[in-house]
N, C-alpha and C positions, 0 to 999 in steps of 0.2 A: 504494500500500500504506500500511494505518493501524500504524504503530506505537506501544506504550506508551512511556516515557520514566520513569513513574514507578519509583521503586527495589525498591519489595516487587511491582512487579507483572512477570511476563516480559513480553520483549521479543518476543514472536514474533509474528509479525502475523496480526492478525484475518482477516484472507482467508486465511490458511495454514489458523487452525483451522474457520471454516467449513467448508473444501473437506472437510480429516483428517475432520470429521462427517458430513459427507453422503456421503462415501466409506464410513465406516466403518458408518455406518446402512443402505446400498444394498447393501454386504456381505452384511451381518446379514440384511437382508429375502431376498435371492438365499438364503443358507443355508439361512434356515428354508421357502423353495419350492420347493429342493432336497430337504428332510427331507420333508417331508410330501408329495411326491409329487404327481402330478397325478391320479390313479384313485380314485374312490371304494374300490375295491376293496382299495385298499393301505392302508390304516388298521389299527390296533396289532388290533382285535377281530378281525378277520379273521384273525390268526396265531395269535391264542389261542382259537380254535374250529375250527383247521383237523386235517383227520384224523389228522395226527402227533401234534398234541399233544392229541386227545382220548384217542389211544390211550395216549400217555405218562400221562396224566392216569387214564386206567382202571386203568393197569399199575401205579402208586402207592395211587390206591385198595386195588390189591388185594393189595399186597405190607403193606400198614398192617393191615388185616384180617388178613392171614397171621400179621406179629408177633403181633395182638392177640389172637388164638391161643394162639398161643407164651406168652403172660401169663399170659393163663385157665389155662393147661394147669399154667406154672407154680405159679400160686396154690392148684389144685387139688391136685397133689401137696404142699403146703409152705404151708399156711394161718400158720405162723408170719412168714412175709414178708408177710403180708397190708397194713401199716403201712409197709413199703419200697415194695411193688412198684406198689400202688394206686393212688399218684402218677402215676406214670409210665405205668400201663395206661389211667388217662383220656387223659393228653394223646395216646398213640397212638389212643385211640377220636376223638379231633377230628382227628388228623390225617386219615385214615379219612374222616370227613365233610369235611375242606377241600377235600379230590379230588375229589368228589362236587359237580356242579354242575345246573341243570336240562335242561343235554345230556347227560349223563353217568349212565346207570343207577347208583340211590341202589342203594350196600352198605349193609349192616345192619355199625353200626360195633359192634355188641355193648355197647352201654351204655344204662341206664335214664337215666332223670334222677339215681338215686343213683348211678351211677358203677358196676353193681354190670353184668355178665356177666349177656345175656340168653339165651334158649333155645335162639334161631334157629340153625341149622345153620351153621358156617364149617369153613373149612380146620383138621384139627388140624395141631397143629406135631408136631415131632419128639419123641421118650419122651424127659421129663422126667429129667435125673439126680437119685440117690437122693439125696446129698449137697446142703446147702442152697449153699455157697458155687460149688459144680460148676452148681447149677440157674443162681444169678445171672451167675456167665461166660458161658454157653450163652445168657442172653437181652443181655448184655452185646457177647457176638461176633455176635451176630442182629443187633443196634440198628448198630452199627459198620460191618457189612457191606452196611446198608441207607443209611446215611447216605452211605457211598464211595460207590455206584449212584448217588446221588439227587446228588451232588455232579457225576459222571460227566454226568449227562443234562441239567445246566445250560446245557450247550455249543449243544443242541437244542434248548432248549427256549425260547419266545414269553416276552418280560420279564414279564411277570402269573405267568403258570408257571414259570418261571426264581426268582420272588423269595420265591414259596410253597414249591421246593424244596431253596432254601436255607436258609428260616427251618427246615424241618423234617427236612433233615439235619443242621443244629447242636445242634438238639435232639436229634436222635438222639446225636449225639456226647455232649453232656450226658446225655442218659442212659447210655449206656455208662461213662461215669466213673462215673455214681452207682452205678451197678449195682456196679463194681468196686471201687470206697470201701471199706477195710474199716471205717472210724470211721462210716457211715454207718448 
């Protein structure tokens, strides 16, 4: 065995830390052939195109479309929110197309290129209350109740779809504050 003797350097000997490395490296290699599996089949795309989480993925499609509903229907009773709610109705219109993949029957996420509510037929939402600050709880407790589900279905769902449905129930969460802001 080599030992150092010099004083800023340890004393442990150089065959100790060879071995510590090659140990520690032959670890590392076994772990990661472990992780990755031996089946073509078992790779990350495969989970994120498998029929659960298409249908997860259709079922958020189209609960994004239902809020975006709920917005339209808002803004159409209550044109004076038009500069609150408008924000917010685009990014539920992308959320809407994030779900929407080239397996995934395309929703019509209801927005032009100006952000503005197209023709096409969708789900209406529930009658609008008369009351402006009643309209914005109502889509405030809609964003909220979508974001818990969508928080819910992380547990199931493939890391690709797992990270998109997190990004866009936080967002929902933020939107539900904004909605409920009154200094907003």
């Amino acid at each position: 065995m080599i030992t150092t003797k010099d004083p800023g350097k340890c004393n442990v000997p150089k065959v100790a830390l060879t071995r510590r490395r090659t140990l520690l490296a032959g670890a590392a290699l076994g772990g990661a052939a472990l992780l990755t599996g031996c089946s073509e089949d078992s790779g990350p795309d495969r989970a994120e195109h498998s029929s659960a989480a298409d249908r997860l993925r259709e079922r958020s499609a189209r609960d994004s479309t239902t809020l975006l509903a709920r917005y339209d229907a808002a803004l159409a009773a209550h044109p004076e929110l038009e500069s609150r709610l408008r924000p917010l109705r685009t990014e539920v219109a992308r959320h809407a197309e994030a779900f929407t993949d080239d397996r995934t029957p395309a929703h019509d996420a209801g927005a032009s290129a100006s952000g503005r509510p197209s023709h096409a037929a969708r789900p209406s939402g529930p009658p609008v209350p008369q009351d402006e600050r009643a309209a914005r709880t109502a889509l405030a407790d809609a964003e909220r109740k979508l974001a818990d589900a969508r928080t819910q279905a992380l547990t199931t769902a493939p890391p690709e779809l797992a990270r998109l449905l997190a990004s866009v129930a936080a967002a929902g969460a933020v939107h539900a504050y904004l909605l409920t802001d009154p200094t907003g």
